[in-house]
Biotite code that builds the C-alpha atoms (Angstrom):
import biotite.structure as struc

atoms = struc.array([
    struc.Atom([58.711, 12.664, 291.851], chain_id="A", res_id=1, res_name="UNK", atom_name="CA", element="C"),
    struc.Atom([62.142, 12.778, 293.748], chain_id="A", res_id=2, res_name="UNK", atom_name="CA", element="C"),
    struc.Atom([62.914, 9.028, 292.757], chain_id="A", res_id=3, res_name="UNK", atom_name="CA", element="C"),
    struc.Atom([62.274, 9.935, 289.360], chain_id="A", res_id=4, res_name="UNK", atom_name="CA", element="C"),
    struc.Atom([64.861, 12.789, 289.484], chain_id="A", res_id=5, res_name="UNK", atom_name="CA", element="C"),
    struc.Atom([67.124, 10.541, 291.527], chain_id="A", res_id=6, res_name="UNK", atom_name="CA", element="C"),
    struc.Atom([67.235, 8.483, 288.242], chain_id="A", res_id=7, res_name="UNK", atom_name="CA", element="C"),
    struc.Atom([67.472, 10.911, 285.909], chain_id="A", res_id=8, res_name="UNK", atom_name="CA", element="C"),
    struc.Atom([70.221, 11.822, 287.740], chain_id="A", res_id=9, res_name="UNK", atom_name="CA", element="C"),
    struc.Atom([71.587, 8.710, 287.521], chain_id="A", res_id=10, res_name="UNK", atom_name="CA", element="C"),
    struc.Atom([71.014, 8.550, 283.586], chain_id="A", res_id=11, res_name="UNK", atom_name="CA", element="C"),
    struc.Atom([72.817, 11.718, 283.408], chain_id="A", res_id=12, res_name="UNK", atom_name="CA", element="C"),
    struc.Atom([75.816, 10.458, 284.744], chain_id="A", res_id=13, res_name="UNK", atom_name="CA", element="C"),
    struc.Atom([75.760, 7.291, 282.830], chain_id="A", res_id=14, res_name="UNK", atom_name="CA", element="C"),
    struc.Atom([75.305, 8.978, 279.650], chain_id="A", res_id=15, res_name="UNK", atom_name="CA", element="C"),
    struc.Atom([78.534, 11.333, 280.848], chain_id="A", res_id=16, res_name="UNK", atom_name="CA", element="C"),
    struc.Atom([80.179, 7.871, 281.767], chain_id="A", res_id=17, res_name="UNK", atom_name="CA", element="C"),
    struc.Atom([79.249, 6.705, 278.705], chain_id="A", res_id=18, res_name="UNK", atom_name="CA", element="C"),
    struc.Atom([80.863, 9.632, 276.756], chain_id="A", res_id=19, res_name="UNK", atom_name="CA", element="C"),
    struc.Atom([84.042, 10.022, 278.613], chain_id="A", res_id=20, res_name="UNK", atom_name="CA", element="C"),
    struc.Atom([84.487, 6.126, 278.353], chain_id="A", res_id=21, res_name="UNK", atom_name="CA", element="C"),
    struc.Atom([84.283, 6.630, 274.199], chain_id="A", res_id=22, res_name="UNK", atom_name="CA", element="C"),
    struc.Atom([86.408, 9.300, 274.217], chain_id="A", res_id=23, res_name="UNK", atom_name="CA", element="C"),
    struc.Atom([89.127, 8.260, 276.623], chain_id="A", res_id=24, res_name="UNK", atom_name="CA", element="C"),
    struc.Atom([88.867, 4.437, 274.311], chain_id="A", res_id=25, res_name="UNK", atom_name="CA", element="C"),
    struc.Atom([88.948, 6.055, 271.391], chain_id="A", res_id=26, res_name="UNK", atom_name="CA", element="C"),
    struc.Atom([92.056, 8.939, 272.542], chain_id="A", res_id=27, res_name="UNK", atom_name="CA", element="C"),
    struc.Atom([93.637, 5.314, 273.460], chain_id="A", res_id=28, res_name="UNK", atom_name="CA", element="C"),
    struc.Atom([93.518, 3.604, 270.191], chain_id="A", res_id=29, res_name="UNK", atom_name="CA", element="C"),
    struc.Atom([94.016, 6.826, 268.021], chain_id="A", res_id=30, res_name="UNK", atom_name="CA", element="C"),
    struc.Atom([97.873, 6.564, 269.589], chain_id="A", res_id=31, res_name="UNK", atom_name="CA", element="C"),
    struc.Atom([98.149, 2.956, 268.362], chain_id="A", res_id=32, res_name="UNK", atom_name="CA", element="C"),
    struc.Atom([99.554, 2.515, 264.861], chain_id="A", res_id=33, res_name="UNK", atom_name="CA", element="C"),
    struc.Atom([97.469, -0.724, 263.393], chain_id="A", res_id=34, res_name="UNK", atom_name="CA", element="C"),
    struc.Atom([99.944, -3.662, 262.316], chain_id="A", res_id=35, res_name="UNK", atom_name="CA", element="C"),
    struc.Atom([98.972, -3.574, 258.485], chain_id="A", res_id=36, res_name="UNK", atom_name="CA", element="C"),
    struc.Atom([99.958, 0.571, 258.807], chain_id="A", res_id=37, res_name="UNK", atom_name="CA", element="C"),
    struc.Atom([96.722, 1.196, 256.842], chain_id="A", res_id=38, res_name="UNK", atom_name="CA", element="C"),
    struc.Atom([94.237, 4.743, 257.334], chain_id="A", res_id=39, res_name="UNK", atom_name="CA", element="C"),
    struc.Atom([91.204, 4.330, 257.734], chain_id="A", res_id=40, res_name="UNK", atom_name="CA", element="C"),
    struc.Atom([90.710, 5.910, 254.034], chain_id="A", res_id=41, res_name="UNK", atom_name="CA", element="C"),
    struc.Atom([93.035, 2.919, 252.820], chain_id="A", res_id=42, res_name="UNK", atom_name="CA", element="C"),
    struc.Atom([90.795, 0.015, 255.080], chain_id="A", res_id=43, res_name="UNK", atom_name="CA", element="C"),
    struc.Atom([87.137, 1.375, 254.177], chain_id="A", res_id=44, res_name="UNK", atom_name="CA", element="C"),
    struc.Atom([88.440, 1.863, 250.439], chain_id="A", res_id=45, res_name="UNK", atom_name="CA", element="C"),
    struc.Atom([90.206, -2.045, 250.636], chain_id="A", res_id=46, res_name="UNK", atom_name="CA", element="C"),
    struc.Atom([86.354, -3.342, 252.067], chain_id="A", res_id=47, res_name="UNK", atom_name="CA", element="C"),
    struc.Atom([84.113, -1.348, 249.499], chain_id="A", res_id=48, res_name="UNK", atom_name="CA", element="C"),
    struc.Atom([86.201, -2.800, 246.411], chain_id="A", res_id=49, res_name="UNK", atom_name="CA", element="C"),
    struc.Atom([86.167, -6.445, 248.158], chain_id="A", res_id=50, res_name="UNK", atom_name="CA", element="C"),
    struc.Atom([82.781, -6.064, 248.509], chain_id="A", res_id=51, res_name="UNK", atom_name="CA", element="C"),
    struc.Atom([81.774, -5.201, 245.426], chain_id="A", res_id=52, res_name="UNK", atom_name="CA", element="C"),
    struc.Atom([80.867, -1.952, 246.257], chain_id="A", res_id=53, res_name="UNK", atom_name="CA", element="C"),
    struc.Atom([83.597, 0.451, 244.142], chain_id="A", res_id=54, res_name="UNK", atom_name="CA", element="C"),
    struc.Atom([80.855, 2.984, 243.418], chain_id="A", res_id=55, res_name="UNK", atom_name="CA", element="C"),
    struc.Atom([80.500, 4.172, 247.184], chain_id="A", res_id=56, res_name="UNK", atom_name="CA", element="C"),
    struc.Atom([83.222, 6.805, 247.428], chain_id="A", res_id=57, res_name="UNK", atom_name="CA", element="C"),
    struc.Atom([85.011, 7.790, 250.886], chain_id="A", res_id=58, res_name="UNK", atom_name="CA", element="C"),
    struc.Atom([85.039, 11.163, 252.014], chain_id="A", res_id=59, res_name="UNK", atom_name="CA", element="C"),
    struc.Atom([86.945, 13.275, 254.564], chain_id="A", res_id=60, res_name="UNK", atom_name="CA", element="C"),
    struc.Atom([84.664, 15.311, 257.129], chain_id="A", res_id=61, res_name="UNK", atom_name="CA", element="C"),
    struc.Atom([85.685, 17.848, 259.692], chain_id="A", res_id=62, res_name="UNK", atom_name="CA", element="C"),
    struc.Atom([85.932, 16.746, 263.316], chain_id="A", res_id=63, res_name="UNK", atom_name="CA", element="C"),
    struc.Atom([86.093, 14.367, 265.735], chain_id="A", res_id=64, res_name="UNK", atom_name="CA", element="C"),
    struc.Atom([84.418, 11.196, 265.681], chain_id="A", res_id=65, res_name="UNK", atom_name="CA", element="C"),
    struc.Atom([81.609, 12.238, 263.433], chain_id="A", res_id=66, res_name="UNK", atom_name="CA", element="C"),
    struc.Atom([82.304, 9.189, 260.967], chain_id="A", res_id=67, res_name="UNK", atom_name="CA", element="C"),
    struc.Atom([78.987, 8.220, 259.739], chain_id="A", res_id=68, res_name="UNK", atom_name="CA", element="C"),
    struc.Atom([77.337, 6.366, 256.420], chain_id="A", res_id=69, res_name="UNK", atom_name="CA", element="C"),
    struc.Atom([74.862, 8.233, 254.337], chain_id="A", res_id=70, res_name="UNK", atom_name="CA", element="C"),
    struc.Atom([72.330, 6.416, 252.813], chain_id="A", res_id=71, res_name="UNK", atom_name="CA", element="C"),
    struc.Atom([70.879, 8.691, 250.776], chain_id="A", res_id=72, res_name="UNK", atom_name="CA", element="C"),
    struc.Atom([74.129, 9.890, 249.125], chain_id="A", res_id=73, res_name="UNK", atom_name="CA", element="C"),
    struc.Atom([75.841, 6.273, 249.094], chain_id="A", res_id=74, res_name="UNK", atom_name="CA", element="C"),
    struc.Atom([79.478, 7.874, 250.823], chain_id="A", res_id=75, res_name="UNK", atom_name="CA", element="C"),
    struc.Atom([80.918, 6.718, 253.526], chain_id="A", res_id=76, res_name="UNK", atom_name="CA", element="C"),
    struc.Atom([82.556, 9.838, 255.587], chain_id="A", res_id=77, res_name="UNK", atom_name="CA", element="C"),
    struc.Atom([85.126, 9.676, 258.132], chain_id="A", res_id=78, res_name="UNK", atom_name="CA", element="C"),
    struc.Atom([86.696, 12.338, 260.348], chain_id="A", res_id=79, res_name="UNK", atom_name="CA", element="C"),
    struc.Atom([89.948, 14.055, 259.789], chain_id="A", res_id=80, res_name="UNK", atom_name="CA", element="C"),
    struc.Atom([91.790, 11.719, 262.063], chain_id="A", res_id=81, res_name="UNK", atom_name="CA", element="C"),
    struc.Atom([90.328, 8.627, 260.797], chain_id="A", res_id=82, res_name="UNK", atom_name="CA", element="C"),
    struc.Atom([90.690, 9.113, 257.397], chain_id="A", res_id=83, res_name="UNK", atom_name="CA", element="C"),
    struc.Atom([93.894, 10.012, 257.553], chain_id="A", res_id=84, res_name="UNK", atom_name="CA", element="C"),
    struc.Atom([95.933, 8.135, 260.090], chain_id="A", res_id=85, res_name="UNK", atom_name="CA", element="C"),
    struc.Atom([96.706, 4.258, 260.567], chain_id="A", res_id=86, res_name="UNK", atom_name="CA", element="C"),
    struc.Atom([95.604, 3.807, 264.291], chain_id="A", res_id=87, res_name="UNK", atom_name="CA", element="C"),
    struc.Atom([93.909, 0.621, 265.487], chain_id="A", res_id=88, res_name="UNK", atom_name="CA", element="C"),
    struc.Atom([90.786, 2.901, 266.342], chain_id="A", res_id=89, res_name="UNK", atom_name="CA", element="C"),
    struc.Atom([91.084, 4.559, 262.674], chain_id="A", res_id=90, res_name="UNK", atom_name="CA", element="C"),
    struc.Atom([90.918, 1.002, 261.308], chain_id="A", res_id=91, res_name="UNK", atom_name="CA", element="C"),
    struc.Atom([87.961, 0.145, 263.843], chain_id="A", res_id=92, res_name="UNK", atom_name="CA", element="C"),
    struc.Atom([85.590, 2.531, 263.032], chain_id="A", res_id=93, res_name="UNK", atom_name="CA", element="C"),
    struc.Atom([86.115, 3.019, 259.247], chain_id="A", res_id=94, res_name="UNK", atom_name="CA", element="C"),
    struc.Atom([84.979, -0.750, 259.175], chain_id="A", res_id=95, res_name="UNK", atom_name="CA", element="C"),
    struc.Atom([82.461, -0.079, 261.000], chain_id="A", res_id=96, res_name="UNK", atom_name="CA", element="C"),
    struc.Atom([80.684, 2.723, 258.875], chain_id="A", res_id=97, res_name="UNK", atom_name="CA", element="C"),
    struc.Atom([81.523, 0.288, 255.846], chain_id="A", res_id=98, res_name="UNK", atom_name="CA", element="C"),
    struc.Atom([79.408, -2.091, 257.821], chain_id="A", res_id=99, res_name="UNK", atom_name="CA", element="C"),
    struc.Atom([76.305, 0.270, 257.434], chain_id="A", res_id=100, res_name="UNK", atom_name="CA", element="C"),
    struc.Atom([76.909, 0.439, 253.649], chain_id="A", res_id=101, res_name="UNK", atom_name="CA", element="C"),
    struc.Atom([77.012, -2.754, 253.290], chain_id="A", res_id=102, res_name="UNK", atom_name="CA", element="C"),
    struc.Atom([73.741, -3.105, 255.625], chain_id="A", res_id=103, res_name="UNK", atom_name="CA", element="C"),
    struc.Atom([72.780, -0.797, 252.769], chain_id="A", res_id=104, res_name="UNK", atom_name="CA", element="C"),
    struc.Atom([73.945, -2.951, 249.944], chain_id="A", res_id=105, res_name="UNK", atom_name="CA", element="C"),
    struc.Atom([72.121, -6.162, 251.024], chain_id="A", res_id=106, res_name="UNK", atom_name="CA", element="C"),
    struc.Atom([68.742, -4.293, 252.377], chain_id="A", res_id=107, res_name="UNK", atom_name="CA", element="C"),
    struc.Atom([69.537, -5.438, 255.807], chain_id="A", res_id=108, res_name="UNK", atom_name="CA", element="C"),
    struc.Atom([65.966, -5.516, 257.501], chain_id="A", res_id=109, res_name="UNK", atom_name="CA", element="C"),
    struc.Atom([66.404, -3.284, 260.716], chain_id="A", res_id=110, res_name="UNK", atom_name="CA", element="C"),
    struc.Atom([67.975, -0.885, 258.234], chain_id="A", res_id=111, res_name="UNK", atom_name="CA", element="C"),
    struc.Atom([65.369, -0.455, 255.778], chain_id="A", res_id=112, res_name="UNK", atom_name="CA", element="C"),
    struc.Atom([62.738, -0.316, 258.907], chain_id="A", res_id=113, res_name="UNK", atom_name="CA", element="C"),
    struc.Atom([64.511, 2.798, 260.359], chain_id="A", res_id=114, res_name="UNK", atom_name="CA", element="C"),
    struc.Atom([64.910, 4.801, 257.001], chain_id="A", res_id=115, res_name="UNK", atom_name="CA", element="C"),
    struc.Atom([61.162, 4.112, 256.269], chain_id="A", res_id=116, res_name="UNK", atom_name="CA", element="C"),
    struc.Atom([60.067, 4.992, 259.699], chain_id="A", res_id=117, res_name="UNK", atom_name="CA", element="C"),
    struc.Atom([62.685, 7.985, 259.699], chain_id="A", res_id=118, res_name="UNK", atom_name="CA", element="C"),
    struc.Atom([60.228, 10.622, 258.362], chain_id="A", res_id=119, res_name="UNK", atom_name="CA", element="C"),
    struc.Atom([57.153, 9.868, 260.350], chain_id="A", res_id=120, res_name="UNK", atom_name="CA", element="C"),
    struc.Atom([59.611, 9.680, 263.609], chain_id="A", res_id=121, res_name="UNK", atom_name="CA", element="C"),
    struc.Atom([61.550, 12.971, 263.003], chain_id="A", res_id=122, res_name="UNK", atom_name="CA", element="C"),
    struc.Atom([58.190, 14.779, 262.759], chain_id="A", res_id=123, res_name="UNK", atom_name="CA", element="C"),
    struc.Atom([57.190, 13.355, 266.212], chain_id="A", res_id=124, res_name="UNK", atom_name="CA", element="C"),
    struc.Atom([60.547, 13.529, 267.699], chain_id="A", res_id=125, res_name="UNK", atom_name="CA", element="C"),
    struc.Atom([60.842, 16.911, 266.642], chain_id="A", res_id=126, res_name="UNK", atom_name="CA", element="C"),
    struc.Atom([57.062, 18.747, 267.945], chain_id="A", res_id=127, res_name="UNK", atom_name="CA", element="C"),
    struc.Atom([56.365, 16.253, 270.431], chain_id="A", res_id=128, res_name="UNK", atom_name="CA", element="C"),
    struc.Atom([58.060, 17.593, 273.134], chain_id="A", res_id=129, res_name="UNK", atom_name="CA", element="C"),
    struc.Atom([56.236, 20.760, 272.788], chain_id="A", res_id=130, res_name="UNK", atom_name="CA", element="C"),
    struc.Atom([53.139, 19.304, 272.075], chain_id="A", res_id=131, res_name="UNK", atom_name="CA", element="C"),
    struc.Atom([53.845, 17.069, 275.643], chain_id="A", res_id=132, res_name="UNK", atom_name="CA", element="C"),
    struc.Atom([54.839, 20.564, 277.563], chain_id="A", res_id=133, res_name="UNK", atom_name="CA", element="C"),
    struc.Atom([52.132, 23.007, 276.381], chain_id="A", res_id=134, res_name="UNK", atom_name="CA", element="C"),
    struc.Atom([49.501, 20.403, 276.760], chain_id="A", res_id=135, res_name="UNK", atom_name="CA", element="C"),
    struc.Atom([51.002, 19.941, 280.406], chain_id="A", res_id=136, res_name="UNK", atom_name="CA", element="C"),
    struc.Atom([50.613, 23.913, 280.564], chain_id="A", res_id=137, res_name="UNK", atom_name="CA", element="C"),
    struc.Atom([47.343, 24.497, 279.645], chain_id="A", res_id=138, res_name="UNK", atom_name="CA", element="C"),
    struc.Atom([46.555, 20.949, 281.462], chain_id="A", res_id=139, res_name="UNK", atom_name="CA", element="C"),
    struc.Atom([45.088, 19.997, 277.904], chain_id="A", res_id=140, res_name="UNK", atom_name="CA", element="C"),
    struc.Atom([45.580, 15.926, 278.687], chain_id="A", res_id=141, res_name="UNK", atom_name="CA", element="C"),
    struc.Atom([44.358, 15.150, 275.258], chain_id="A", res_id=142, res_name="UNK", atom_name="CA", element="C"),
    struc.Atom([47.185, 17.608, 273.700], chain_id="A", res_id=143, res_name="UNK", atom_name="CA", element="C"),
    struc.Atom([49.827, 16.262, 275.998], chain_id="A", res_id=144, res_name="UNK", atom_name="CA", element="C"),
    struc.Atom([48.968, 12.435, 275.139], chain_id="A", res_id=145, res_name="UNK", atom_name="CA", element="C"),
    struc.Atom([49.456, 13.752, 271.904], chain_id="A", res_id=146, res_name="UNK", atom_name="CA", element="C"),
    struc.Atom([53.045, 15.574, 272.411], chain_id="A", res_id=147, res_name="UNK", atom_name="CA", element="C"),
    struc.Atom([54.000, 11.705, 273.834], chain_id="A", res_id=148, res_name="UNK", atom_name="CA", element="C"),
    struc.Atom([53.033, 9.884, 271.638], chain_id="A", res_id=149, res_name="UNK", atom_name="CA", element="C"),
    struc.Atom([55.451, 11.965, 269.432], chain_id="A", res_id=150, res_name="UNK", atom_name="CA", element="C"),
    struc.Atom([57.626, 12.112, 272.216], chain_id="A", res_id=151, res_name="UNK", atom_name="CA", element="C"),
    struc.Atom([58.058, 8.567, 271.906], chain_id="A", res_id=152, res_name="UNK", atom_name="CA", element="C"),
    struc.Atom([58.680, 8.417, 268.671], chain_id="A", res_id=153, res_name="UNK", atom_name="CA", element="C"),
    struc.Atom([62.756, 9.351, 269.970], chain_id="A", res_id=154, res_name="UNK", atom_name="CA", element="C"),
    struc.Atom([62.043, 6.379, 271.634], chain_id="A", res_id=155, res_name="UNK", atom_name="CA", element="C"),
    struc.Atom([61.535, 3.934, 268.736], chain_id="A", res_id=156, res_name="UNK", atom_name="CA", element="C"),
    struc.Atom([64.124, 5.706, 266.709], chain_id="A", res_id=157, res_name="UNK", atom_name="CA", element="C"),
    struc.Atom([66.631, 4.475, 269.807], chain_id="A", res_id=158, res_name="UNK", atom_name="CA", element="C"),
    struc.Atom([65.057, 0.732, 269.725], chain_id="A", res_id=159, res_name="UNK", atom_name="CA", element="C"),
    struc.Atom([65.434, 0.455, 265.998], chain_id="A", res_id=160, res_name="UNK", atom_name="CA", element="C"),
    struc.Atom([68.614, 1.932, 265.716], chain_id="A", res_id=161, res_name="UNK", atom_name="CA", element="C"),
    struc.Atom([70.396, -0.546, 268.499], chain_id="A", res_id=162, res_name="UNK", atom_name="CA", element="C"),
    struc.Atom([70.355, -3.498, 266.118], chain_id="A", res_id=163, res_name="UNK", atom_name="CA", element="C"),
    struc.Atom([71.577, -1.598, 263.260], chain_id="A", res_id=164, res_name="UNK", atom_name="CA", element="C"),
    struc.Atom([74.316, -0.753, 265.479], chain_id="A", res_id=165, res_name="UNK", atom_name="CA", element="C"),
    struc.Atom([75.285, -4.031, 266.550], chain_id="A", res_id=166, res_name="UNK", atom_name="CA", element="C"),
    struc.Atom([75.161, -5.381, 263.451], chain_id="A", res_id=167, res_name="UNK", atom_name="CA", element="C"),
    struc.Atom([77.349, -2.993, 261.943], chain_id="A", res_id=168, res_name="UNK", atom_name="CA", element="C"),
    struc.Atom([80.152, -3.504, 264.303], chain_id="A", res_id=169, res_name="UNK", atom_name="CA", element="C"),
    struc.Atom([79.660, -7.162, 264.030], chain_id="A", res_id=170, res_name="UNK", atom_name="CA", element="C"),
    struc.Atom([80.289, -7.421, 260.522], chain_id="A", res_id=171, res_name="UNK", atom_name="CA", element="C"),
    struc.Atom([83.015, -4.788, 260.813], chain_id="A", res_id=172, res_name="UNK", atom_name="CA", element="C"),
    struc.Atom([84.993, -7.286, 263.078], chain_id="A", res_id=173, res_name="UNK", atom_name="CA", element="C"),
    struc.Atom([84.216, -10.471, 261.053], chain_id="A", res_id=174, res_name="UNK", atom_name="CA", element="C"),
    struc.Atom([85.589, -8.402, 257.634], chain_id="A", res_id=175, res_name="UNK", atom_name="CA", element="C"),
    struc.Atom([88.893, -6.939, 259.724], chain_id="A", res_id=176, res_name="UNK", atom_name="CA", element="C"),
    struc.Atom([89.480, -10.797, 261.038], chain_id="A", res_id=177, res_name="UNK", atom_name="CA", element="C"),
    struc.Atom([88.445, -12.867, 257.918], chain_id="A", res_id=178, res_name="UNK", atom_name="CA", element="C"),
    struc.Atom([90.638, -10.747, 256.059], chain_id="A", res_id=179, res_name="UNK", atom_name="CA", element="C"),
    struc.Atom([93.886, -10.167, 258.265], chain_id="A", res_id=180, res_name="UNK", atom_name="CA", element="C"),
    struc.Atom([93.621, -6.199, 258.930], chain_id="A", res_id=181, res_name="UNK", atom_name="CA", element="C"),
    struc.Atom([94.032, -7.217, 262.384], chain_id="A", res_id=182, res_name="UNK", atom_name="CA", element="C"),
    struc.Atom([96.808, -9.180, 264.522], chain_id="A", res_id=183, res_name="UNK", atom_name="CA", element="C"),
    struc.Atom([95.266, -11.722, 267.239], chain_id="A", res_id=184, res_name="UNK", atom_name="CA", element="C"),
    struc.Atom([96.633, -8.572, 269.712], chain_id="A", res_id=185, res_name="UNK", atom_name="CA", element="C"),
    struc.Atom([94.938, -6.105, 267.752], chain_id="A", res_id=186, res_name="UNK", atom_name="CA", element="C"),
    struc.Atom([91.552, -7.896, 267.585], chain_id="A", res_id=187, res_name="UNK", atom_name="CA", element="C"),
    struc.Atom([90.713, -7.146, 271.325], chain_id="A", res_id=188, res_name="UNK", atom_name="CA", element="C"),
    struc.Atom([91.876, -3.451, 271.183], chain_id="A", res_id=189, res_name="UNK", atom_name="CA", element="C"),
    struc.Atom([89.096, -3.175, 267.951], chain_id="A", res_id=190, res_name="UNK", atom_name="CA", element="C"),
    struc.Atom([86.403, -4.742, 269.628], chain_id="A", res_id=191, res_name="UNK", atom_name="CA", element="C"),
    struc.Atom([87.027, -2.384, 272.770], chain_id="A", res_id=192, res_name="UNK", atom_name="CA", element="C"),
    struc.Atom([86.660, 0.815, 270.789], chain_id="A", res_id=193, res_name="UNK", atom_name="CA", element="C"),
    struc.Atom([83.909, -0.702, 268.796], chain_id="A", res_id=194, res_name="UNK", atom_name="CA", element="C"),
    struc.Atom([81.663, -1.711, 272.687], chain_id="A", res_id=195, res_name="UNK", atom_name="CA", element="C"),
    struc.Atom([82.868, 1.708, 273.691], chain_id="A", res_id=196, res_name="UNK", atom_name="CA", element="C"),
    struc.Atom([80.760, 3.597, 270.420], chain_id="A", res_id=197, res_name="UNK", atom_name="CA", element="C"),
    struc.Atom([77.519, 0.867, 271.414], chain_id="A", res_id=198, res_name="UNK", atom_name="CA", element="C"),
    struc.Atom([77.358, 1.631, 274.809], chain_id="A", res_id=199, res_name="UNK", atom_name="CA", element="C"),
    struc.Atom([76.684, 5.518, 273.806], chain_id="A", res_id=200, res_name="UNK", atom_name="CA", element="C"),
    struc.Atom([73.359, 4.120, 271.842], chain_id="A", res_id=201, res_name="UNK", atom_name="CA", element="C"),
    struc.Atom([72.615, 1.889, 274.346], chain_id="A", res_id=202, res_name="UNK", atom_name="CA", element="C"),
    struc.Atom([72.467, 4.693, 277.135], chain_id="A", res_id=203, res_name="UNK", atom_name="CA", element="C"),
    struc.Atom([70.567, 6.976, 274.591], chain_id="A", res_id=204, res_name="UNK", atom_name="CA", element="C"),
    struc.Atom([67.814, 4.615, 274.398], chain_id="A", res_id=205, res_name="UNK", atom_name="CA", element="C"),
    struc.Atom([67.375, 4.329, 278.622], chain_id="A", res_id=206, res_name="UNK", atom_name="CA", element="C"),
    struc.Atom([67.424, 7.641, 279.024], chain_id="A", res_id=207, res_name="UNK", atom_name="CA", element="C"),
    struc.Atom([64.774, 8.121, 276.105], chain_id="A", res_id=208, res_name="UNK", atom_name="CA", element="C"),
    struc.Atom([62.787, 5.497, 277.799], chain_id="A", res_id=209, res_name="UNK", atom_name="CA", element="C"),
    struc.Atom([62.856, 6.414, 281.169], chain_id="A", res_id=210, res_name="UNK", atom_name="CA", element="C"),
    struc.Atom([61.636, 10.083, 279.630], chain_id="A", res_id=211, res_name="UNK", atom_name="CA", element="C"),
    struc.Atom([58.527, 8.151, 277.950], chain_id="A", res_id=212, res_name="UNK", atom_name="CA", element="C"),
    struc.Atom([57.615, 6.272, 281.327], chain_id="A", res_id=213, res_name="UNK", atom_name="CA", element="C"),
    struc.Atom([57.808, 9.195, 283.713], chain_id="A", res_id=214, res_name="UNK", atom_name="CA", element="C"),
    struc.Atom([55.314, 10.796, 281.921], chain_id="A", res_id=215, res_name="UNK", atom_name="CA", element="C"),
    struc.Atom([53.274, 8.418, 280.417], chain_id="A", res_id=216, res_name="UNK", atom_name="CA", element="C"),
    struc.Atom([53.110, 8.207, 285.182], chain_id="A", res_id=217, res_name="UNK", atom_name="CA", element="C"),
    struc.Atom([52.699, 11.621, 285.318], chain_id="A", res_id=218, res_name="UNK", atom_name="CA", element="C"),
    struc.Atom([49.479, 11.840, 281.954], chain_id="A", res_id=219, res_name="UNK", atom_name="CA", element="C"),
    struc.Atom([48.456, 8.308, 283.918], chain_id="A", res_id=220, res_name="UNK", atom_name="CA", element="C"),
    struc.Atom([47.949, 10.434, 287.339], chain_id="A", res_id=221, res_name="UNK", atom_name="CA", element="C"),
    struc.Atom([46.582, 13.376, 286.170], chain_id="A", res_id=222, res_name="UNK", atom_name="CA", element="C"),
    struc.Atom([43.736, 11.306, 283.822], chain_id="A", res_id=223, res_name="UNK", atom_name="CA", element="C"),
    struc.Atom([42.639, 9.748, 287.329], chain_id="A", res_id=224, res_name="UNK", atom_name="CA", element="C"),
    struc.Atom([42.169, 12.929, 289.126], chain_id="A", res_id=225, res_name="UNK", atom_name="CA", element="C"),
])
């Protein structure tokens, strides 16, 4: 029991590491004026139309850092900043969120996976937790395997959504390279801002998994006594 707080502890801190290391990247960046002088309006805009893909439109959205693709809508949103100013980190993440409609555009596989799974996994993500607790509570073991089982589903969501991810900043680099957005000084500065956003999934999935194995222990135990 103490080890396991000991490392939730520890995941606690990484995920805070993990945070302050995207937002201290990204504050970086956001000072650096990109070498074409281009917002990241201008780039995402510039990478739909070469892609073929003029009927996705690209909005502005309040705040910081809550770029994002929807897939139901077919818009590609960036934050005030983004949209509107020509920093390296501006240019780095509106080609990344391009990179998820374009995932969108060619039915990349991991994609399509997570949007079918999505509604089956927000149910469990969402009760499961309670399920897990009051079954815990009332020391109902078949009502908390239940609540994990949905507890895991956060779990899967995480897995899925790494590749997507990775993918999405891979082709956002490839597109800003192959067609001369970035400088060879540049290219280093987008990749850093681009690991800094993937290290934030990648600590979102160990902490969901070391949730999922403490008490898968802890149903384990109790089934035994």
């Amino acid at each position: 029991m103490n080890s396991y707080y000991l490392l939730i502890l520890f995941m606690f801190a990484l995920s805070m590491a993990a945070q302050f290391y995207l937002s201290s990247t990204y504050g970086r960046f956001s000072r650096l004026r990109n070498g074409r002088d281009l917002t990241g309006a201008e780039v995402a805009r510039d990478i739909l139309d070469s892609q073929g893909l003029q009927n996705i439109p690209v909005e502005q959205v309040p705040g910081q850092l809550t770029d994002h693709y929807d897939p139901i809508r077919k818009v590609v949103r960036l934050s005030e900043t983004n949209y509107s100013q020509p920093s390296l980190a501006a240019l780095a993440v509106a080609a990344h969120e391009v990179g998820h409609a374009i995932q969108d555009a060619r039915s990349y596989s991991p994609l399509v996976v997570r949007a079918r799974l999505f509604p089956v996994l927000s149910i469990g993500t969402n009760f499961g937790p309670w399920l897990l607790f009051a079954g815990l509570l009332l020391n109902n073991l078949t009502l908390a395997w239940v609540g994990l089982i949905g507890f895991g589903a956060a779990l899967v969501f995480h897995l899925v959504t790494l590749p997507v991810e990775f993918d999405a900043s891979r082709r956002a680099l490839v597109l800003l390279e192959s067609n001369g957005y970035l400088t060879r000084e540049e290219n280093g500065g987008a990749r850093t801002v681009l690991t800094a956003a993937a290290l934030t999934y990648v600590v979102g999935f160990l902490i969901a998994l070391t949730q999922v194995l403490y008490y898968f222990s802890l149903l384990t135990g109790r089934s035994r006594d």
